[in-house]
C-alpha positions as CSV (number, residue, x, y, z in Angstrom):
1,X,-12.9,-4.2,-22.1
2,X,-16.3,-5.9,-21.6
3,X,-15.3,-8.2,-19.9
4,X,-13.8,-5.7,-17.1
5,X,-17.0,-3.6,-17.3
6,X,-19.0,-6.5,-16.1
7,X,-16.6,-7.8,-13.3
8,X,-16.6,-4.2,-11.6
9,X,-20.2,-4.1,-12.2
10,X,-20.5,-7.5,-10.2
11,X,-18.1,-6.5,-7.5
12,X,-19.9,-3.2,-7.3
13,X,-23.8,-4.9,-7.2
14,X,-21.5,-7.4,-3.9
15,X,-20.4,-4.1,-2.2
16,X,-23.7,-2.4,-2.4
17,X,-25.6,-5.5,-1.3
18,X,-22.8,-5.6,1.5
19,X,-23.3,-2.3,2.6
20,X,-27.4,-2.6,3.1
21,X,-26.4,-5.8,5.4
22,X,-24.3,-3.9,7.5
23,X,-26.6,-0.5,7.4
24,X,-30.2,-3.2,8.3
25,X,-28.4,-4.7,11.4
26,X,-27.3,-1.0,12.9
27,X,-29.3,0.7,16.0
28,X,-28.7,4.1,17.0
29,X,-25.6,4.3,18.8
30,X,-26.1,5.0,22.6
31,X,-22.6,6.9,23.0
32,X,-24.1,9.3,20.1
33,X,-27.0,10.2,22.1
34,X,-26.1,10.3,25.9
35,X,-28.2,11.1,29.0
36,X,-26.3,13.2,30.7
37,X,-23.4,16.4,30.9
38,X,-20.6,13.4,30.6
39,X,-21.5,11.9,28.2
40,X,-22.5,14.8,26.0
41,X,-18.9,16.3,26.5
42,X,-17.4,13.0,24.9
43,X,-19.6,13.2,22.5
44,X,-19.1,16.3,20.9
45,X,-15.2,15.3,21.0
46,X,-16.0,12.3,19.5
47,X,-18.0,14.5,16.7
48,X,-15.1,16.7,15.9
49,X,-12.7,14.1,15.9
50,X,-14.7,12.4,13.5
51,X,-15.5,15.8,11.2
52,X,-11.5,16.6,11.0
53,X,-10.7,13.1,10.1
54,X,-13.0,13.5,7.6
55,X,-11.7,16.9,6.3
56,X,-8.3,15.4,6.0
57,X,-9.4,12.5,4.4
58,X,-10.9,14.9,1.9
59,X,-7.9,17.1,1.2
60,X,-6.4,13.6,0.7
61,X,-8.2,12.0,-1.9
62,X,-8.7,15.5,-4.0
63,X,-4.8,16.0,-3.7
64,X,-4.7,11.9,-5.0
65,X,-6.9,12.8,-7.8
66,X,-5.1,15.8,-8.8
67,X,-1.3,14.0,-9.3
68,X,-2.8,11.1,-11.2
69,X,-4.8,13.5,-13.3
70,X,-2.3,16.2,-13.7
71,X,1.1,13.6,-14.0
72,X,-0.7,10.6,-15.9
73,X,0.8,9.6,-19.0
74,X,-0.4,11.1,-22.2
75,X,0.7,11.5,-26.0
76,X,1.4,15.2,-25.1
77,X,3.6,15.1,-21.7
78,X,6.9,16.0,-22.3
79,X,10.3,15.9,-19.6
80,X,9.5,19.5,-18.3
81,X,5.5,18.2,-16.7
82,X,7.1,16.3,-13.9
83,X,10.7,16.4,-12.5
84,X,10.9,13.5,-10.0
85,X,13.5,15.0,-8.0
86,X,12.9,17.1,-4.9
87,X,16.0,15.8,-2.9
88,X,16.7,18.8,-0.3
89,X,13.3,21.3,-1.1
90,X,12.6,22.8,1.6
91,X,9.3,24.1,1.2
92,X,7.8,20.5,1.0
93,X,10.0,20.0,4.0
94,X,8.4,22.3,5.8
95,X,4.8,21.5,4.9
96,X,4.6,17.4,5.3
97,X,6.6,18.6,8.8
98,X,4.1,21.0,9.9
99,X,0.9,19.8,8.8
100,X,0.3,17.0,10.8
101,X,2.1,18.9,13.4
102,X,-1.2,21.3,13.5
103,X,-3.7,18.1,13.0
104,X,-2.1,16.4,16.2
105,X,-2.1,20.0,17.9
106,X,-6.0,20.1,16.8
107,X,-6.6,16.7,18.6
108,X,-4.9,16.8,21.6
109,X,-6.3,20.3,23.0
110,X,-9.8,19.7,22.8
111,X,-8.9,16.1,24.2
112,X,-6.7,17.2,26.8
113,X,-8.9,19.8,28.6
114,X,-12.1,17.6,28.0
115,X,-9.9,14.9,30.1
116,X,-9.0,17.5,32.6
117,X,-12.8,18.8,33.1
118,X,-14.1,15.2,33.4
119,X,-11.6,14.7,36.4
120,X,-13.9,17.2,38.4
121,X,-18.1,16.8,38.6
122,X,-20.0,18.3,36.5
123,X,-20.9,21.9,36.8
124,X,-24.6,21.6,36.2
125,X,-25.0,20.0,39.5
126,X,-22.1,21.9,41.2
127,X,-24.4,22.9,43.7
128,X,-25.4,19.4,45.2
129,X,-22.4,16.9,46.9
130,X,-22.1,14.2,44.6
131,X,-23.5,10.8,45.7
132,X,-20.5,8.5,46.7
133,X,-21.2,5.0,45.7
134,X,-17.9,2.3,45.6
135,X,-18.7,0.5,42.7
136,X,-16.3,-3.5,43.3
137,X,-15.9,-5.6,40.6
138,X,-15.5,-9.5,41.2
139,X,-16.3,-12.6,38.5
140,X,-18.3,-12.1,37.2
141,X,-20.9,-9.8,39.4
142,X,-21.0,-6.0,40.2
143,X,-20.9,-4.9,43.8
144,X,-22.7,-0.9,44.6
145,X,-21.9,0.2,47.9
146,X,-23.9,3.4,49.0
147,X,-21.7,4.4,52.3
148,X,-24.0,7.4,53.3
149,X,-27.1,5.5,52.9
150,X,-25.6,2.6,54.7
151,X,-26.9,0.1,51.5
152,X,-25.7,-2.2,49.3
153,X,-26.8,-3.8,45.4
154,X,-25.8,-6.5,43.1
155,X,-25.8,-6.5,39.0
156,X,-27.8,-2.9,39.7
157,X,-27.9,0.4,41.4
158,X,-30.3,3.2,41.5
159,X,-29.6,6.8,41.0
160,X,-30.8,10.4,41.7
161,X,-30.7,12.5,38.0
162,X,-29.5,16.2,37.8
163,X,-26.9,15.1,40.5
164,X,-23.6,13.9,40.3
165,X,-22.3,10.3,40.8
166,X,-19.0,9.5,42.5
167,X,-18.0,6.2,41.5
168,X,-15.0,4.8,43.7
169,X,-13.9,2.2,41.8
170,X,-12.2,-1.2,42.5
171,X,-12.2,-5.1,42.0
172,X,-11.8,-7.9,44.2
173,X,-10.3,-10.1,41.6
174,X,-9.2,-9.6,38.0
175,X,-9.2,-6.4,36.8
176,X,-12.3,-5.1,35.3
177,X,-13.6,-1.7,33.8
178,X,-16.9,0.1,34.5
179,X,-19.1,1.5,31.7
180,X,-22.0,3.0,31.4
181,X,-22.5,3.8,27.7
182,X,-25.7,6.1,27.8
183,X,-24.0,8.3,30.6
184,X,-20.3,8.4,29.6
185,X,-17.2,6.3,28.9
186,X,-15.5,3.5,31.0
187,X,-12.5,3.9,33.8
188,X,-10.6,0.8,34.9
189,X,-11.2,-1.3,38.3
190,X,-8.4,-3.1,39.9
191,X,-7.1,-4.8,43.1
192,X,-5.7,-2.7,46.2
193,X,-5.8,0.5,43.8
194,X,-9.0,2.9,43.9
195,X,-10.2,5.4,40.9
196,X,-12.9,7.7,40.7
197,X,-15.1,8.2,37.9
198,X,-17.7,11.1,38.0
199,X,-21.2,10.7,36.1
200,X,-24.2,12.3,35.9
201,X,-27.9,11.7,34.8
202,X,-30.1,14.2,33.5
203,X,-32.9,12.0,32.3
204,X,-35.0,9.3,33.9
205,X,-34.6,5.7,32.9
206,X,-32.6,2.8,32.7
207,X,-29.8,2.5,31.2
208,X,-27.2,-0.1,30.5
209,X,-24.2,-0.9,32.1
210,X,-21.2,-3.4,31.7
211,X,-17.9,-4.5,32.4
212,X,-15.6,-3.5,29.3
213,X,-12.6,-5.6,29.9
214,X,-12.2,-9.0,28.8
215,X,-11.7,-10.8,32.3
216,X,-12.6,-15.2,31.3
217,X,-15.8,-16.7,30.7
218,X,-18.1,-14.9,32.4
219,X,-17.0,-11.7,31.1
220,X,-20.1,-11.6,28.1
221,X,-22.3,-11.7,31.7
222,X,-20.8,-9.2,33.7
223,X,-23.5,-6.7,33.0
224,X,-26.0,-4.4,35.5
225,X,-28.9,-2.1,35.0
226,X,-28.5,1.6,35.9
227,X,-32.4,3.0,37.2
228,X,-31.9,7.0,37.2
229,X,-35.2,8.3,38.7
230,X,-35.8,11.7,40.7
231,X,-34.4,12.5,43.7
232,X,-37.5,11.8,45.6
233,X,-37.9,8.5,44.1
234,X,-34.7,7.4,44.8
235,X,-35.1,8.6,48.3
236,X,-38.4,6.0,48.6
237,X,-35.9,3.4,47.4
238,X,-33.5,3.7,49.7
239,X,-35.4,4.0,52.7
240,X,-37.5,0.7,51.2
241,X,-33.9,-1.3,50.9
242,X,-33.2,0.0,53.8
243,X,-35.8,-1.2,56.1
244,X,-36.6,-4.4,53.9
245,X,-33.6,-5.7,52.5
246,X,-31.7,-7.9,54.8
247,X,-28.0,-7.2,56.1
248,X,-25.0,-8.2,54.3
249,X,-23.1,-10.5,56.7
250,X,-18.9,-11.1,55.8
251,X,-19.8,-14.7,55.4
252,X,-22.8,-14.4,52.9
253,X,-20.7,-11.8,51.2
254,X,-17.3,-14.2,51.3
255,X,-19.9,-16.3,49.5
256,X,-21.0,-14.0,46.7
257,X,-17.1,-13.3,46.1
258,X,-17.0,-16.7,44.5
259,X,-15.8,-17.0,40.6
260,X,-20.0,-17.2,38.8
261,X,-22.4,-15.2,38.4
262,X,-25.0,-13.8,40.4
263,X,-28.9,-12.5,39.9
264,X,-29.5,-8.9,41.2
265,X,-29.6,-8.6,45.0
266,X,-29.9,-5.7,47.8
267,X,-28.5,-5.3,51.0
268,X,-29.4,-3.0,54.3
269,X,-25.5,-3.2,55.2
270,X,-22.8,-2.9,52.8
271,X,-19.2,-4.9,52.6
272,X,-17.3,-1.8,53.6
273,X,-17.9,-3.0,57.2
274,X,-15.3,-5.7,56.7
275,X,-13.1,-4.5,53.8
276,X,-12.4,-2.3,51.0
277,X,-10.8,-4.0,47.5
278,X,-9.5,-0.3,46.5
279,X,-6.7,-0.6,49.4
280,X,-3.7,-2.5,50.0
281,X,-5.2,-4.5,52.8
282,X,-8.1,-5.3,50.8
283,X,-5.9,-6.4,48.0
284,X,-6.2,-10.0,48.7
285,X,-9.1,-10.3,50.7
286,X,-10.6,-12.7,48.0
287,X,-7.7,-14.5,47.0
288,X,-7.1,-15.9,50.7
289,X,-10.9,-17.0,51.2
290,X,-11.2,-18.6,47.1
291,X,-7.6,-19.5,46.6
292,X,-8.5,-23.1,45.6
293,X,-11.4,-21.8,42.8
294,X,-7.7,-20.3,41.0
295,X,-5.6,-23.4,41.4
296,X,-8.0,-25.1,38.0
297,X,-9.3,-23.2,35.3
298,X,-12.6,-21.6,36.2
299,X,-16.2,-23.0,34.9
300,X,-18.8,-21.0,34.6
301,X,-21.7,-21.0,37.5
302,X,-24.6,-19.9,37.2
303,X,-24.4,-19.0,33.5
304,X,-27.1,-19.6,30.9
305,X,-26.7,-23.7,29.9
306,X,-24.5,-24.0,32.3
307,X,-25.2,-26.1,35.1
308,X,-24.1,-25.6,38.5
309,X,-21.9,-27.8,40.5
């Protein structure tokens, strides 16, 4: 009996010391504190996911405690404390049939309608037009195409806050998936296909962005910086890209479309000009001007360590 004591005393010393590891290395998590109507609607999903999961898990382990309590074996139990057969009752029928018929009910209607409203912008801005930027994806760089502003950025973009953003989404390669953590949660970009994902600052700063989906070896770098700033600021930026940035030619930018990885860039033109990834015309564009970088396995240019060719 001792010697049982002291091994689930050691393994329970290892599990503690475990756990402080693992609670030291943790930051706040940024989808727990987002910046903007978006994200706080996934959020508080995400909250009473969590919360009901945990209820259940509660009724669970006191029910669990209660049969090996109430059924263990003891000098006083005779036949008539537990009678093992319950072939055909249809009370417990009923209840391990409708129970987790109301927990999946309790998921999916919050879930559903939180989908639905995040189809449309958000209200709070309802009475501004949402900024339209095409956001391509390529390896292993981000292209922002700003269409009304006649602009165009790589591995970043600025934004207005307290208005919408319409992402049009869409990759000139592999397929990739846009997320901006702080603001809300990712939406798939692919090749000849175009989806729209609608965000939303409501503070300033900059936030982190990044391509979710594993797409080779430069998918660790495939990662921009979102600057949110007020309207009037972002206003000064455009016109200063605008009127400083030089224009985006289809060669330079059949250039750039090349498998590595790119520092941030800006544009006074944007790609649009010659072709759009999200359509079926624009499916290939890349493919026919690269089609020899796919014919080998990819290296890595540009990357950190890695030296170019």
């Amino acid at each position: 009996m001792k010697n049982i004591y002291s091994r689930v005393k050691r393994w329970a010393k290892l599990l503690a010391f475990a756990l402080l590891l693992l609670v030291s290395g943790c930051a706040e998590l940024t989808v727990l504190d987002p910046k903007g109507p978006v994200g706080e609607s996934q959020k508080e999903l995400i909250v009473f996911s969590i919360i009901l999961m945990l209820v259940i898990v509660a009724v669970v382990f006191i029910a669990f405690t209660y049969m090996i309590i109430k059924y263990r074996e003891r000098p006083d139990r005779d036949e008539k404390d537990y009678d093992p057969d319950h072939h055909g009752n249809t009370k417990l029928e009923i209840v391990w049939t409708v129970i987790p018929l109301i927990i999946v009910t309790a998921l999916s209607i919050p879930t559903v309608i939180t989908i639905y409203e995040l189809e449309e912008p958000p209200e709070s801005s309802s009475d501004k037009d949402p900024l339209v930027v095409h956001a391509t994806a390529a390896d292993w760089k981000w292209f922002f195409s700003y269409p009304e502003e006649g602009i165009e950025t790589v591995n970043y973009l600025h934004i207005p806050t307290d208005r919408a953003i319409e992402f049009r989404l869409s990759s000139a390669d592999s397929m990739a998936s846009i997320w901006i953590p702080a603001l809300g949660g990712q939406k798939y970009n692919m090749a000849g296909m175009e989806n729209t994902l609608y965000l939303q600052a409501d503070e300033e700063g900059t936030y982190q962005g990044r391509n979710s989906n594993y797409n080779g070896s430069g998918f660790a770098e495939q990662k921009f910086e979102v600057h949110a700033e007020s309207e009037e600021d972002f206003e000064s930026w455009v016109e200063e890209v605008q009127n400083e940035a030089p224009e985006l030619t289809q060669e330079e930018y059949d250039s750039l479309l090349s498998p590595g990885l790119l520092e941030e860039m800006e544009f006074s033109s944007t790609h649009l000009d010659y072709v759009d990834h999200g359509t079926n015309e624009g499916r290939d564009y890349l493919i026919e001007r690269h089609k020899d970088a796919f014919e080998e396995p990819l290296h890595l240019k540009g990357g950190r360590g890695v030296e170019d060719e």
